[in-house]
C-alpha distance (Angstrom), angle and dihedral (degrees) to the residues before:
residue distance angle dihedral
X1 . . .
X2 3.72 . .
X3 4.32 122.9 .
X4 3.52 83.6 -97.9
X5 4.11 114.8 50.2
X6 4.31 75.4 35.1
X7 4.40 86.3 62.2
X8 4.12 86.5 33.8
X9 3.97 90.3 56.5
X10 3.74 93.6 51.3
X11 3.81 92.3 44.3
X12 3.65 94.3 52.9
X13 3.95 87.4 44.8
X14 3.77 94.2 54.0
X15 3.69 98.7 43.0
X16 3.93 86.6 49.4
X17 3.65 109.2 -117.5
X18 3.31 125.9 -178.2
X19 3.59 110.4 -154.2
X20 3.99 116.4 148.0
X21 3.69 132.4 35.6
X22 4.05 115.6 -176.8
X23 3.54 88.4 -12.1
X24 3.92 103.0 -49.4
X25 3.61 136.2 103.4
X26 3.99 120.0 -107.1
X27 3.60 120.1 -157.3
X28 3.67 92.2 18.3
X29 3.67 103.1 -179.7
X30 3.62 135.8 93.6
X31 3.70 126.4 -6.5
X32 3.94 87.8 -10.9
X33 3.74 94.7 59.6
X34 3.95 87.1 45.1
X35 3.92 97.3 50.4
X36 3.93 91.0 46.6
X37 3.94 98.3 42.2
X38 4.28 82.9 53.6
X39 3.64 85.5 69.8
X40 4.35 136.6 89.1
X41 3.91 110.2 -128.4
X42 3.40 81.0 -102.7
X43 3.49 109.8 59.1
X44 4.11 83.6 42.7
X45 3.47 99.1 54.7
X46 3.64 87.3 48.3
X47 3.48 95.8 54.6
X48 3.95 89.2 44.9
X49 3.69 89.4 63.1
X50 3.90 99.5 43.8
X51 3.63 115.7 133.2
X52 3.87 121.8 -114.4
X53 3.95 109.1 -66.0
X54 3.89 87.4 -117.9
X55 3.90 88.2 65.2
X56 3.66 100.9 39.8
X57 4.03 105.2 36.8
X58 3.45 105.6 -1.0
X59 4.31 89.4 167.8
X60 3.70 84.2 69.5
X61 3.74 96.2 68.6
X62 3.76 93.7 67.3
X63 3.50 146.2 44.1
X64 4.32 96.0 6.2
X65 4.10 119.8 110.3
X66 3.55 105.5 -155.3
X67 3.54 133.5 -9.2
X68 4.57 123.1 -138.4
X69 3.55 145.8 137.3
X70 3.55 134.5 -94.1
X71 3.90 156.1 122.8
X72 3.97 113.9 -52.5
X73 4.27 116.3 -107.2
X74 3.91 117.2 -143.1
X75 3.85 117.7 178.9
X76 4.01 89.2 -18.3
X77 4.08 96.4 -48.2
X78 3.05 133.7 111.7
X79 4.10 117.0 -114.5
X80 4.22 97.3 -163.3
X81 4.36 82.2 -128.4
X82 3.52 110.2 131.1
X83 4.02 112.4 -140.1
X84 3.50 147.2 159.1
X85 3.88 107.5 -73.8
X86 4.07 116.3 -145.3
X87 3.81 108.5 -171.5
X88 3.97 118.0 -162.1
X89 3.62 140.1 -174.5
X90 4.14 92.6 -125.8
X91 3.46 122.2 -13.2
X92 3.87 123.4 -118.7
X93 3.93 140.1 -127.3
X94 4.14 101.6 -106.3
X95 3.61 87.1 -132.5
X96 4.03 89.1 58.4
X97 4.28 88.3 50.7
X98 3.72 117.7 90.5
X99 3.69 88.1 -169.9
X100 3.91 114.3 9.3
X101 3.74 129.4 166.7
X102 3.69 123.8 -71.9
X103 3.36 120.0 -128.7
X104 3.58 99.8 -137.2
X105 3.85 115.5 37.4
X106 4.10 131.2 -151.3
X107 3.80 111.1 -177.4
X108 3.57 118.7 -175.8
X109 4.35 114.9 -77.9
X110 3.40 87.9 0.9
X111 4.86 134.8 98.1
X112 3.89 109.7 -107.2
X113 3.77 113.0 -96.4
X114 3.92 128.6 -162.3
X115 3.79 119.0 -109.9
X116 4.20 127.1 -140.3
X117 3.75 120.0 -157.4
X118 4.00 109.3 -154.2
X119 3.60 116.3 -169.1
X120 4.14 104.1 -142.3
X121 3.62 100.4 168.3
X122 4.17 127.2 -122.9
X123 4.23 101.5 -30.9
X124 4.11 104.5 -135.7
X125 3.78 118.4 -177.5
X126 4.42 104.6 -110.3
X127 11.12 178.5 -23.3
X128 3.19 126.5 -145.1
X129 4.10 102.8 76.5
X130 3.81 110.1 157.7
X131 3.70 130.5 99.5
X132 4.22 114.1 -90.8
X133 3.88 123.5 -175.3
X134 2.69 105.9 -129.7
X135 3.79 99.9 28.3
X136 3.89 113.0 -124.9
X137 3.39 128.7 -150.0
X138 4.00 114.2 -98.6
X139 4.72 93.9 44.6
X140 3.28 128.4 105.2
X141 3.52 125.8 -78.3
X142 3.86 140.3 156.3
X143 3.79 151.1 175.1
X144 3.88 111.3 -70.1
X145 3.44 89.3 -126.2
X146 3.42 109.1 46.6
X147 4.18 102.6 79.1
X148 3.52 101.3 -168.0
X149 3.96 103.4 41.6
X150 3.60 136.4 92.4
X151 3.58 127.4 171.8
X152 4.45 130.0 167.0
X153 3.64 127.6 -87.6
X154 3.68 101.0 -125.5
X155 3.71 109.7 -163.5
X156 4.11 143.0 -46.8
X157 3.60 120.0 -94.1
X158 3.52 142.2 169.0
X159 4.31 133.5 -151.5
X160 3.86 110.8 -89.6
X161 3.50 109.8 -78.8
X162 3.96 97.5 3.0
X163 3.69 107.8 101.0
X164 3.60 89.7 -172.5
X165 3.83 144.3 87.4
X166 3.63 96.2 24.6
X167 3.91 132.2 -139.6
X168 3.80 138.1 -130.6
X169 4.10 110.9 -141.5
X170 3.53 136.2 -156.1
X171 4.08 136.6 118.7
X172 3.37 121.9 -46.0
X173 4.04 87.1 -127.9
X174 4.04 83.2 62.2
X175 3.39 100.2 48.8
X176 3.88 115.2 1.9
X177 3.81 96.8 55.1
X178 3.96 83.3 -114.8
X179 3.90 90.6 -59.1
X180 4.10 94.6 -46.3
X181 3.91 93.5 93.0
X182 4.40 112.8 97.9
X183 3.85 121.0 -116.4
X184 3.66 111.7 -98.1
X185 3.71 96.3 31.6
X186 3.84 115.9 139.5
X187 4.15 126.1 -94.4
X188 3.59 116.5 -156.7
X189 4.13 144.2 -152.5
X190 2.65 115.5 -119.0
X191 3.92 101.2 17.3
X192 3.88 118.8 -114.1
X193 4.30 85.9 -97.8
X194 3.85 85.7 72.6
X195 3.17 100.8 31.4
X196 4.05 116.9 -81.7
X197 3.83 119.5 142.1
X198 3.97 138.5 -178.8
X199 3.03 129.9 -78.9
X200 4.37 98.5 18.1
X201 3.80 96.6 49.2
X202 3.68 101.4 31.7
X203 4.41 105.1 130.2
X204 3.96 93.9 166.2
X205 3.76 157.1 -11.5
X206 3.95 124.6 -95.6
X207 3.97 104.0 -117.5
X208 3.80 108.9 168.7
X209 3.31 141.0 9.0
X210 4.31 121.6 -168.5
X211 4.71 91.1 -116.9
X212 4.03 101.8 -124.8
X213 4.25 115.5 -119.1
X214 3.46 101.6 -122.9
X215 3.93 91.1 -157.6
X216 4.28 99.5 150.5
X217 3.53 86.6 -152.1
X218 3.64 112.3 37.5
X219 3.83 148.7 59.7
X220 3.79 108.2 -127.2
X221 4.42 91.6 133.8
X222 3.58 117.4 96.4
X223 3.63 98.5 159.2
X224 3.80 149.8 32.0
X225 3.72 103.8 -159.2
X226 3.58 138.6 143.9
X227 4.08 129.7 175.0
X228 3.83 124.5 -154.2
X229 3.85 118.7 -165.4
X230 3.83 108.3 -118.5
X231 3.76 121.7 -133.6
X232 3.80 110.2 -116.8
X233 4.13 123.7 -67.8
X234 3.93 81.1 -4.4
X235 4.02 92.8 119.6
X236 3.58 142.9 33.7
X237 3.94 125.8 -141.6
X238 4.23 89.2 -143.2
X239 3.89 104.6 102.8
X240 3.81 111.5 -139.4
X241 3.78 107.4 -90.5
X242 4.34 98.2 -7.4
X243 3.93 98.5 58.5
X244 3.57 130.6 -144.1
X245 3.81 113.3 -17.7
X246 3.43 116.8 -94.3
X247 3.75 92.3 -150.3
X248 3.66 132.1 -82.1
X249 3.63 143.6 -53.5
X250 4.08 115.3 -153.6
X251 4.10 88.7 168.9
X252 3.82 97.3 76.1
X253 3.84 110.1 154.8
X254 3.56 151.0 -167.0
X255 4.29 108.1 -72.6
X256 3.68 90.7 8.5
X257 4.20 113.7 132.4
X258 3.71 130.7 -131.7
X259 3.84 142.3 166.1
X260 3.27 139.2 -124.0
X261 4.08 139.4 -162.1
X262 3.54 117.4 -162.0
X263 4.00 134.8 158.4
X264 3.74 103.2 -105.2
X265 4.02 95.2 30.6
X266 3.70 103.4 34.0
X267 3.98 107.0 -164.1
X268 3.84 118.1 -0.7
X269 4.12 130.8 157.3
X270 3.60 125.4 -138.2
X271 3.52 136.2 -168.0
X272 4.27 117.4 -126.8
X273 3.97 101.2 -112.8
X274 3.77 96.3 160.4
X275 3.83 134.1 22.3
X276 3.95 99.7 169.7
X277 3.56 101.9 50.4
X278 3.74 123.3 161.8
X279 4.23 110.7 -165.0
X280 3.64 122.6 -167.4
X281 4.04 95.2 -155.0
X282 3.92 139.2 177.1
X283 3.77 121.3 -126.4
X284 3.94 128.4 173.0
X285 3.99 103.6 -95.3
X286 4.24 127.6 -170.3
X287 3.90 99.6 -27.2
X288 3.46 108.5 7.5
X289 4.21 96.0 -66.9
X290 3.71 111.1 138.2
X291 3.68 114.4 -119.2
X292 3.69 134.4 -179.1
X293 3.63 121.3 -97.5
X294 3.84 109.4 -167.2
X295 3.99 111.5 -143.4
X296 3.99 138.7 -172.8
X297 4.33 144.0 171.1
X298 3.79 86.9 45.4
X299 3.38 131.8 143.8
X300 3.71 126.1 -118.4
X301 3.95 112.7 -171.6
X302 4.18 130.8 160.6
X303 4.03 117.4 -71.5
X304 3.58 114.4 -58.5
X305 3.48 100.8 139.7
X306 3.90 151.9 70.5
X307 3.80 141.0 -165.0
X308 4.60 94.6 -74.4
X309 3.49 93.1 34.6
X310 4.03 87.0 91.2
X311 3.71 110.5 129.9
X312 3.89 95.6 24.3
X313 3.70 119.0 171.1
X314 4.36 102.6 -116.5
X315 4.02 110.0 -151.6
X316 3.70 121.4 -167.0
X317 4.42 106.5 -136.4
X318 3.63 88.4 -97.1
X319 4.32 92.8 64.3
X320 3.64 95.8 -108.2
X321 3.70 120.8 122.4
X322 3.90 126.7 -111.6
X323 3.65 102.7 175.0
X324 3.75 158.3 -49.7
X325 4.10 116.3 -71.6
X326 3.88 111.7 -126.6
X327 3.47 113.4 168.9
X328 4.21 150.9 -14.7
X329 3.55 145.5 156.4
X330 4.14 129.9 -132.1
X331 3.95 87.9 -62.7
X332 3.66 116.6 30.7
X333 3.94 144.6 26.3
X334 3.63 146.1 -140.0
X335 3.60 138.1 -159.8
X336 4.04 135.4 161.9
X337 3.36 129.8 -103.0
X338 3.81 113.4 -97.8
X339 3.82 94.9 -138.3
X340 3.67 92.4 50.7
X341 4.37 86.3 45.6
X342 4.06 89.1 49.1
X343 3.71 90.4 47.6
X344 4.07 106.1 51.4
X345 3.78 91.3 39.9
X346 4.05 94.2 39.1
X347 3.87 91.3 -130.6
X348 3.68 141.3 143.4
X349 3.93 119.3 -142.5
X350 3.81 105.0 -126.3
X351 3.64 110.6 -118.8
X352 3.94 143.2 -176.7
């Protein structure tokens, strides 16, 4: 096994993944299929036969925000080893831990690894506020009927092989009400936050949303995206400040760079910290009660982001887009992966 499929086998232990049963793959589809077909027989079988999380690493059940892969940091540098990455809000005197990470870790059938705790800060869901005709990707815009919101139209796309109408995209927190909004109800620029109301600064309608798996233990979410059809000539494809995409990039790595525009924000660049990250969010569930919402094959990369910026477009360097931002907190961000976006909603982004 190499470093890394050694690090993926423990993550997919910890987080509790079920992926084989009498030697095949269950929910094979999406990120799932992708983490399990990264690993040997070997390291498969061995996470297959892990013991419950509660008997193995019981200090992961508490107290972590997200759990990834990436390179080791020491003093502020990066070491080039590959390790288990836990991410936490604020990170914790040992002394005041009943059960804190260990440094090195030894899961069952698998070599001992080394562990990094990265403090991140508290993970909230997230400019460019006034009123553009036509609306561009990257500005505020929002759910008619949600006053005091405002979120970031991400980009245009269309379904696959339909050229034609086209759709707005962003989260579904931004502009579906998290899945709880109706079909046909009205998106706005700017959003109602900066002050966008129905019927005057209506561009489109909200037509699908990707439903949230409510699973309280798992990771089956790999995006929060939502498409509204536009009314005609109301958008442009150009994202403010980066153009029309130039296509996109499903190859996004560890250390690579990319750029985001987003309403409260405007342009920022962020380094790739994290491209195997498994989140263990909060959305607003059946009236208004947070539930979890169980996430993995996101992206975690350095801050680039603010409460408004949800549903930014993400560029690579090169102009092509690599996914749609979702969340941070005051010293990281994350976004989905486009593939996994253009797959659940069955759209194409529309490029130049």
């Amino acid at each position: 096994m190499t470093a890394e499929e050694i690090v993926r086998s423990h993550l997919m232990m910890i987080t509790g993944e079920p992926i084989l049963k009498r030697g095949r793959l269950i929910r094979a589809k999406g990120a799932l299929a992708a983490s399990s077909a990264a690993l040997s027989p070997a390291a498969a079988a061995a996470v297959a036969e892990a013991p419950p999380v509660s008997e193995i690493a019981p200090w992961a059940l508490k107290g972590i925000s997200a759990y990834g892969i990436g390179e080791k940091i020491t003093d502020g540098q990066y070491t080039n080893e590959i390790v288990l990455k836990l991410y936490v809000e604020k990170k914790r005197p040992l002394s005041k831990l009943a059960q804190p990470v260990p440094k090195k870790l030894e899961l069952p059938g698998l070599p001992p690894i080394h562990t990094d705790v990265v403090e991140i800060g508290k993970i909230e869901l997230h400019g460019n506020t006034a009123r553009m005709r036509p609306a561009i990707p990257g500005f505020s815009i929002g759910l008619a009927t949600q006053a005091q919101e405002a979120g970031t139209f991400g980009m245009l796309v269309h379904k696959t092989g339909e050229p034609m109408p086209q759709y707005l995209l962003s989260n579904s927190h931004a502009i579906a009400a998290s899945g709880y909004a109706n079909k046909g109800d009205a998106i706005i620029q700017p959003g109602g936050a900066d002050g966008g109301s129905a019927p005057n600064d209506v561009i489109g309608s909200l037509t699908q949303w990707v439903p949230f798996n409510y699973d309280p233990n798992g990771f089956a979410n790999t995006v929060d995206a939502a498409i509204a059809e536009m009314q005609p000539d109301a958008a442009s494809a150009a994202i403010a400040k980066l153009g029309t995409p130039k296509g996109i990039n499903t190859n996004l790595k560890r250390g690579n760079y990319v750029q985001k525009i987003g309403r409260t924000t405007n342009l920022s660049v962020a380094r790739v910290e994290d491209v195997d990250l498994r989140l263990p969010s909060t959305y607003p569930g059946a009236g208004g009660k947070l539930v979890r919402v169980g996430f993995s094959d996101l992206v975690l990369v350095t801050y680039y982001s603010a409460p408004g910026d949800s549903g930014s477009p993400v560029l690579d360097m090169d102009g092509k887009v690599v996914g749609l931002h979702m969340c941070g907190s005051d010293t990281i961000g994350v976004f989905c992966k486009i593939a996994n976006v253009q797959s659940e909603l069955g759209v194409e982004v529309v490029t130049g």
